[in-house]
TORZA-798754 format. One line per 8 residues: for each residue x, y, z of C-alpha. Coordinates in Angstrom, 3 decimals, padded with zeros to 6 digits. Each point is the difference from the previous one (the first is absolute). Layout:
X Y Z; ... .
//
This chain:
-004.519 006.815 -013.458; -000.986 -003.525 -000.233; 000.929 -002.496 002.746; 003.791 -001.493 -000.568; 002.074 -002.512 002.037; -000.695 -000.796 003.341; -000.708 -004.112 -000.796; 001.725 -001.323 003.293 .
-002.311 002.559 002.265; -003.020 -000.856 -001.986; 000.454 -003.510 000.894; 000.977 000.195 003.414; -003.012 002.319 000.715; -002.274 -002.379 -001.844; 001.167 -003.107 001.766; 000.121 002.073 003.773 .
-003.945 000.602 -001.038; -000.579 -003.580 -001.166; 001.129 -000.763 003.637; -001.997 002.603 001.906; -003.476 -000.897 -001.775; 000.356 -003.496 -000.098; 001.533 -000.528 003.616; 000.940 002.623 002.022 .
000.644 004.056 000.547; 003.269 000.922 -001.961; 002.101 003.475 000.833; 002.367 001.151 -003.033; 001.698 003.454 000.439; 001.041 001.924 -002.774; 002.239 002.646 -000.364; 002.089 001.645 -002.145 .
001.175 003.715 -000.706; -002.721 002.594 -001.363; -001.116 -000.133 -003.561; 001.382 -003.701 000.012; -003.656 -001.803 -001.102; -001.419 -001.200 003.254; -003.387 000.900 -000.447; 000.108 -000.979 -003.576 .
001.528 -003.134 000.909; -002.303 -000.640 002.827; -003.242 000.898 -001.937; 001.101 -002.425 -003.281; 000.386 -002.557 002.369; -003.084 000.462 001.478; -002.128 -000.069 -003.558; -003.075 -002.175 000.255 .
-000.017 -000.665 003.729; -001.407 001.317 003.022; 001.809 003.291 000.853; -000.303 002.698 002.614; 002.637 002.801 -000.488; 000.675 001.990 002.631; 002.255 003.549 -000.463; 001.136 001.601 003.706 .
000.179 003.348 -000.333; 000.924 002.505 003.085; -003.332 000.666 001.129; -001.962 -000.317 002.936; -000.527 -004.411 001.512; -003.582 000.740 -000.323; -000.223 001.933 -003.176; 002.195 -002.836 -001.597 .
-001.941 -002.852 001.400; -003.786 001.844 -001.143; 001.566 000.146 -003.767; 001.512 -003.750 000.654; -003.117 -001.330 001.191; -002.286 001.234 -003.290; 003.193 -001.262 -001.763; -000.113 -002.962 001.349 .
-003.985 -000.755 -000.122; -000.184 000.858 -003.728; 003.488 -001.890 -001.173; -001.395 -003.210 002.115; -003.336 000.068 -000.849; -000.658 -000.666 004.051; -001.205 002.731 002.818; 002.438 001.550 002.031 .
-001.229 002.758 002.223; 001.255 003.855 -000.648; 000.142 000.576 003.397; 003.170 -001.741 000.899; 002.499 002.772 001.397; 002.798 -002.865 000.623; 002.552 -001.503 -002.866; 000.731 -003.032 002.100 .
-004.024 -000.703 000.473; -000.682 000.981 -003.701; 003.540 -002.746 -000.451; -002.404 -002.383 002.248; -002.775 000.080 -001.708; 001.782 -000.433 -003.665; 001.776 -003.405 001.577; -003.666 -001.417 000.825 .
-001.257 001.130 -003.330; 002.820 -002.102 -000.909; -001.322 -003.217 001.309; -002.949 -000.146 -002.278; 001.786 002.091 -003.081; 003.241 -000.680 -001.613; 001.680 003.354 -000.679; 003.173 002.429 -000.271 .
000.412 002.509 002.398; 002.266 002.865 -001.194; 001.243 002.415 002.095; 001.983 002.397 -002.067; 002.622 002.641 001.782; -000.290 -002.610 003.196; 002.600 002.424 001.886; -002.144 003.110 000.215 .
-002.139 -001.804 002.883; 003.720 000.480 002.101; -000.911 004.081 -000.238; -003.867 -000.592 000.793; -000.041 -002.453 002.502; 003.481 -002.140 000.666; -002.520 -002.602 002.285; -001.821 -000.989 -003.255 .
002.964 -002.307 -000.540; -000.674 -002.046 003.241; -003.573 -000.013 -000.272; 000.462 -001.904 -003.762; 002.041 -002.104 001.531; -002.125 -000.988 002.732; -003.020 -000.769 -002.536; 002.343 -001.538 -002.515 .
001.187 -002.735 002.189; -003.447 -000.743 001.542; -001.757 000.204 -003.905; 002.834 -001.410 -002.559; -000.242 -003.609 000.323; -004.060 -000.223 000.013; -000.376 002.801 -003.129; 000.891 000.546 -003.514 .
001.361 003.205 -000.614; 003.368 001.033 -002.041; 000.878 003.105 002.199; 002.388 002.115 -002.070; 001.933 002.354 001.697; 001.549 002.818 -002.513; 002.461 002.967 000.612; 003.091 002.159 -001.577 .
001.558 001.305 003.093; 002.744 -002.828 000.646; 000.846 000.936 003.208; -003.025 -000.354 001.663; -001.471 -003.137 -001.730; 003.202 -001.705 001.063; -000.541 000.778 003.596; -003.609 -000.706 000.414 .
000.216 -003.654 -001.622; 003.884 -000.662 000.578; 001.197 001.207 003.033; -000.727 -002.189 002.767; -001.348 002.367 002.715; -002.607 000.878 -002.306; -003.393 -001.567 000.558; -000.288 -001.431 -003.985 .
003.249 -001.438 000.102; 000.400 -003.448 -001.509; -004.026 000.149 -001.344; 000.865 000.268 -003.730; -000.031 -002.822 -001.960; 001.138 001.826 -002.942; 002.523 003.008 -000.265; 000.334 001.747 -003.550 .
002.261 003.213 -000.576; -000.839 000.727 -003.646; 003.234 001.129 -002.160; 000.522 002.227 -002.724; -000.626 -002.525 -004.067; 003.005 -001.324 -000.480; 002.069 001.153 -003.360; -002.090 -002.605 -001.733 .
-003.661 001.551 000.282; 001.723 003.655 -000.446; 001.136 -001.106 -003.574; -003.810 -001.954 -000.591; -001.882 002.927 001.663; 001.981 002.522 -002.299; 000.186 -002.028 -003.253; -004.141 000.141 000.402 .
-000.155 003.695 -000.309; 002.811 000.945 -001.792; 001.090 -003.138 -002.598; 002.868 001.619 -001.803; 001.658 001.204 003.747; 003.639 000.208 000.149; 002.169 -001.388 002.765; 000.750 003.796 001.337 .
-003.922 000.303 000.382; 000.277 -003.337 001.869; 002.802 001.370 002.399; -001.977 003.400 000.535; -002.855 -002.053 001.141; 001.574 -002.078 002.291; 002.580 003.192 001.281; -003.440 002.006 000.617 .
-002.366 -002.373 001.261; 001.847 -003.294 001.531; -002.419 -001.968 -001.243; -002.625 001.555 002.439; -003.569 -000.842 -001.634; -001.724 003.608 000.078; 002.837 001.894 -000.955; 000.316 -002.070 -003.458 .
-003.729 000.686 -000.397; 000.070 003.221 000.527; 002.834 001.121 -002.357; -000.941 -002.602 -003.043; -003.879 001.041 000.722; 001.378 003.601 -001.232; 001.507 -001.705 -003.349; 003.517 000.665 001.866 .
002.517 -002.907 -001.408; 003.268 002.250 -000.033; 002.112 001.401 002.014; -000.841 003.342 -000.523; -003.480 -000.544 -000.356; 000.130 -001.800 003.783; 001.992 002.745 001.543; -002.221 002.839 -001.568 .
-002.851 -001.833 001.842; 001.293 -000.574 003.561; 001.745 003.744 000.161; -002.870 001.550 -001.338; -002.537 001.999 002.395; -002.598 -001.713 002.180; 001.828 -003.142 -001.129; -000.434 -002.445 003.016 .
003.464 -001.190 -000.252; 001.113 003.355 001.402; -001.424 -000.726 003.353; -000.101 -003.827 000.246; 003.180 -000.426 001.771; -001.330 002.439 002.502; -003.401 -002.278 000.419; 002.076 -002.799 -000.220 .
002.830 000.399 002.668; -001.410 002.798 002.600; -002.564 -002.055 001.351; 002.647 -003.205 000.002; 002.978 002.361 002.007; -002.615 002.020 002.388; 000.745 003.146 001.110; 003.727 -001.030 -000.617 .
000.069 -000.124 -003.636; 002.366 003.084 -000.793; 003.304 -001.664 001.479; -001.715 -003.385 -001.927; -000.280 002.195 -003.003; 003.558 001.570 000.283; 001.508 -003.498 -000.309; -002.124 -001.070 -002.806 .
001.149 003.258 -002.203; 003.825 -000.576 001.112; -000.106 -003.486 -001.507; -001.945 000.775 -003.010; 002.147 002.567 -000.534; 003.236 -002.195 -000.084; 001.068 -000.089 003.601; -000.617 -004.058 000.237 .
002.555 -000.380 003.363; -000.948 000.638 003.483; 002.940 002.723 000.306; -001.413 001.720 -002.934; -003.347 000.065 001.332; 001.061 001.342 002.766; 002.190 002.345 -001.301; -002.829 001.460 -001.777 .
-002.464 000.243 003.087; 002.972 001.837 001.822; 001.677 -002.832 001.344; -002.732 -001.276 002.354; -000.807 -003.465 001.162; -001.550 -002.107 -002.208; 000.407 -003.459 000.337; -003.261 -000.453 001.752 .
-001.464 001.885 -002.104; 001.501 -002.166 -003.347; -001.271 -003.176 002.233; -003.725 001.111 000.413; -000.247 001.050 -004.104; 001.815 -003.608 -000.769; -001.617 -002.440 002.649; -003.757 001.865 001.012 .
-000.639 001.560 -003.297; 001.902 -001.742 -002.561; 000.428 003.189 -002.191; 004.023 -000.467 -000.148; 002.144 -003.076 -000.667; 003.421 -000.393 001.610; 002.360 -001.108 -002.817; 003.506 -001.834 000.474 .
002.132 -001.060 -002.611; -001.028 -003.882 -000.957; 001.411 -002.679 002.476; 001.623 002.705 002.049; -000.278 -000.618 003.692; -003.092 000.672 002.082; 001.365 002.101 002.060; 002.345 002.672 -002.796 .
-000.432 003.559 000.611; 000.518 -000.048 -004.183; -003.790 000.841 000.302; -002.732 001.897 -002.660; -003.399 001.106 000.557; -002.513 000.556 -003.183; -003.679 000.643 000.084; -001.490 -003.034 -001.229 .
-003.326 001.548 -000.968; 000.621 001.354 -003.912; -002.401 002.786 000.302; 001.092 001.184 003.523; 003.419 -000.034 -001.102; -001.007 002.613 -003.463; -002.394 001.613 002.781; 002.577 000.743 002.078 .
002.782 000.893 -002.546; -002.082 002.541 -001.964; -003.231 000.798 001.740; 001.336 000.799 003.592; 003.141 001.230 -001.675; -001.967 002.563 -002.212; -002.375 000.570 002.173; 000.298 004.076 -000.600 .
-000.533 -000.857 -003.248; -003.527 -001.077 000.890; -000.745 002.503 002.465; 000.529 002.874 -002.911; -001.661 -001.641 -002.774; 002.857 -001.316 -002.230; -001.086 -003.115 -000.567; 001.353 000.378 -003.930 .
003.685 000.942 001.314; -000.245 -003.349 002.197; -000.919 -001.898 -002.387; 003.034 000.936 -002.316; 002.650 -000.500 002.922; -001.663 -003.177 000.713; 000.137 -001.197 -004.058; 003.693 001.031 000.180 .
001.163 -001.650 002.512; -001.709 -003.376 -000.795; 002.760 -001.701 -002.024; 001.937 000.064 003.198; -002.743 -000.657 002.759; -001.676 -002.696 -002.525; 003.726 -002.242 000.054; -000.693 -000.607 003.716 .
-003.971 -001.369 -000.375; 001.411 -001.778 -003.217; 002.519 -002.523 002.466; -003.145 -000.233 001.926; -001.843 -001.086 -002.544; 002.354 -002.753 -001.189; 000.566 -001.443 003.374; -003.640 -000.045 000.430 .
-000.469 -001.885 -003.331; 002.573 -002.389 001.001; -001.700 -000.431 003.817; -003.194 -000.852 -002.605; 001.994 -002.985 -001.617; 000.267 -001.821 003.483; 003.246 -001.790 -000.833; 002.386 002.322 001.880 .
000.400 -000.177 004.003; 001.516 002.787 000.645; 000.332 003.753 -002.038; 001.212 003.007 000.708; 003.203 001.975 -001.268; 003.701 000.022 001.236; 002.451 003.277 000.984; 002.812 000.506 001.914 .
001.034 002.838 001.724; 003.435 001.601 000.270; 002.027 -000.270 003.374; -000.343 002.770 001.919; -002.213 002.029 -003.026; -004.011 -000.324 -000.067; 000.760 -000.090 -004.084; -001.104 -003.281 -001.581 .
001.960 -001.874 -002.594; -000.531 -003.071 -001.768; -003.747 000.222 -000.234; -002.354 -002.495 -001.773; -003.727 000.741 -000.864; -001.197 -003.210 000.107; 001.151 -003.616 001.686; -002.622 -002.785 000.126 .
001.021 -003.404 001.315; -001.447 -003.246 -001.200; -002.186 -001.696 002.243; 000.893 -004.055 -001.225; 003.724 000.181 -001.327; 003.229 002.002 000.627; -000.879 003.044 -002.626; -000.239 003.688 000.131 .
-001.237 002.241 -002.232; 001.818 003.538 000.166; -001.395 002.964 -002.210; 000.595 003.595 -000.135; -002.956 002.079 -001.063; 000.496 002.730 -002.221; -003.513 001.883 -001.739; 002.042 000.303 -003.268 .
002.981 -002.636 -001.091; 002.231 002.555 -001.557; 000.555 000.796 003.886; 001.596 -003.396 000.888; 003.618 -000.316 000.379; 001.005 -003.504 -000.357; 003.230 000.659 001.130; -001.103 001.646 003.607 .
-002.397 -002.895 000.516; 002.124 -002.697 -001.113; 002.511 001.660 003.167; -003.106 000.012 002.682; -001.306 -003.654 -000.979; 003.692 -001.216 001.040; 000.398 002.009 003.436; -003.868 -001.820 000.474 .
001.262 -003.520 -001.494; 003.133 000.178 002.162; -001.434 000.928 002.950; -003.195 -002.154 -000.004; -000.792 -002.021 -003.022; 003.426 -001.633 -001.019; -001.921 -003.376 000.039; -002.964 001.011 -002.163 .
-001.376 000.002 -002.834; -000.783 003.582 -001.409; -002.078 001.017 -002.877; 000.418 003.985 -000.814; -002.317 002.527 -001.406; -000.386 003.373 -000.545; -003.624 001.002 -000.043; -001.752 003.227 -001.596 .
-003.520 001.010 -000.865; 000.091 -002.318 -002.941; 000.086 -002.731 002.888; -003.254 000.681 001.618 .
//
């Protein structure tokens, strides 16, 4: 798949490396979920310029540093010895390099050195505050597990704390490049293709190119491919998540299947792990891993208990609702039968994605300051009444735009939503303006 989006990184990275080999050592770190484009991104950026890449694998200091040495002689065109045993002195003797040769420095999966040898992080920092202001190197520091990029370079205890100059966590395209990416393989693609796209992948780079590589532009066609066996979508929330949650990830994982399997309050989710604690739990998934999203009804109070969690990853969220559910399924081989339960329950599981979808294309127009969705709940009953899909409010003037989301428009009922925009009009917007909608697949 050809190189789309990405314009604002592109530039940043280009300008941070303008800076480092014209004046001084720049530090950009780069992260982002798996199969999100780093590397690609990285590499693009780094097209006609100096460039050693580095990949950390778990191996051995001294077996890494012999490969990163020849790596680093033949990339640089300059001698540095084999014998090195040491990442920080192989680090040490890049940064000198750097004072005669402008290059990038890429160190891809920067996190693994925390399982080989947690004092390389100290030793860098040592040498990169005695070498950055006297060389010219654009040190990019790359990795996909969240959790631990964010402690080495944001937590203050850390010894690369406050060295970055740049920060970039990559994010899934954006509605915008799904519909360009998709209209260059498949031209005459309908808007259901569109919505299976975005419901499967989230806009996550690989996934797209994997499914329209195989000439999948349907909904069937996509689900075929990711339920089939040996696909790599059957195990990629494993790859994705265990190594995230430690040795911890089954009550992480129980959480994640109660929510994508409806159970969106903390009550339910507990309910369904046998009524045990998990607020901390719910905390550490929202604030350390950002794999959940707390959701309130719009302008409600900080502090309501009137409280939903959703997975705000689009694949993790099918993952979890059909993969882990199904997961005997797998383990015996019917991969077919999945498939089918999968295809038939899509109409229903695809309504949620499409809301999704529309609030993300609206966050995409930049003229709304706040969106989200409204519902009240009954006194004394957990049963929710009054609920509207959609509520964006305008950033400049008094007006809100209130939509219900429906995938077909024989399914709206005028009359029903005409009743919930006056409980929400009445209770919070009696001095707006409001424009209504109702928005289907012929909306996308």
């Amino acid at each position: 798949m050809k190189f789309y989006n990405r314009e604002q990184e592109l530039e940043l990275l280009a300008h941070t490396r303008d800076i480092a080999f014209t004046r001084h050592s720049q530090l950009t770190v780069l992260t982002g979920r798996r199969r999100i484009g780093k590397t690609k991104l990285i590499l693009t950026s780094c097209e006609n310029t100096p460039t050693l890449y580095l990949f950390v694998r778990r191996s051995s200091e001294a077996a890494l540093c012999a490969q990163f040495a020849a790596n680093a002689s033949r990339s640089l065109n300059t001698y540095i010895p084999t014998e090195i045993t040491s990442f920080v002195s192989l680090f040490e003797t890049l940064m000198t390099t750097g004072q005669n040769i402008s290059f990038n420095l890429v160190v891809d999966e920067f996190q693994e050195f925390f399982y080989i040898n947690p004092s390389i992080y100290s030793g860098i920092q040592d040498v990169w505050d005695r070498y950055k202001d006297k060389t010219h190197v654009h040190f990019i520091a790359s990795g996909s597990v969240y959790t631990l990029i964010h402690r080495i370079f944001m937590e203050y205890k850390e010894p690369l704390y406050g060295r970055c100059d740049n920060l970039i966590k990559l994010k899934p395209f954006p509605t915008t490049v799904l519909k360009q990416i998709l209209s260059d393989y498949h031209p005459n693609f309908t808007n259901d293709d569109l919505l299976a796209l975005y419901t499967i992948t989230g806009g996550i780079p690989k996934y797209i190119e994997l499914l329209l590589d195989k000439q999948c532009f349907t909904m069937p066609e996509m689900i075929d491919a990711v339920t089939q066996e040996n696909s790599i979508f059957l195990e990629e929330g494993n790859i994705l998540l265990i190594q995230e949650f430690g040795k911890k990830y089954g009550n992480y994982f129980a959480i994640l299947s109660a929510i994508a399997s409806g159970k969106n309050s903390a009550s339910e989710i507990a309910g369904a792990m046998g009524n045990v604690s998990v607020g901390g739990l719910l905390q550490r998934l929202e604030e350390d891993y950002e794999i959940i999203a707390r959701k309130r009804p719009i302008l409600s109070k900080q502090g309501t208990q009137n409280v939903r969690y959703e997975i705000t990853d689009n694949f993790l969220r099918f993952w979890f609702r059909y993969i882990v559910k199904y997961q005997d399924f797998i383990q015996t081989g019917l991969f077919s039968k999945l498939a089918e339960i999968i295809k038939d329950d899509y109409p229903t599981y695809s309504g949620i994605t499409l809301e999704q979808y529309f609030r993300e294309q609206l966050r995409e127009k930049q003229i709304y300051k706040n969106i989200g969705s409204w519902w009240e709940t009954s006194r004394g009953k957990n049963v929710n009444q009054n609920e509207i899909d959609i509520v964006a409010i305008s950033a400049e003037s008094p007006k809100v735009f209130i939509a219900e989301v429906k995938r077909q428009r024989k399914n709206f009922k005028p009359e029903l939503f005409q009743q919930k925009l006056e409980a929400i009009r009445t209770k919070l917007f009696f001095n707006y303006e409001i424009e209504t909608a109702c928005l289907t697949l012929d909306d996308m």
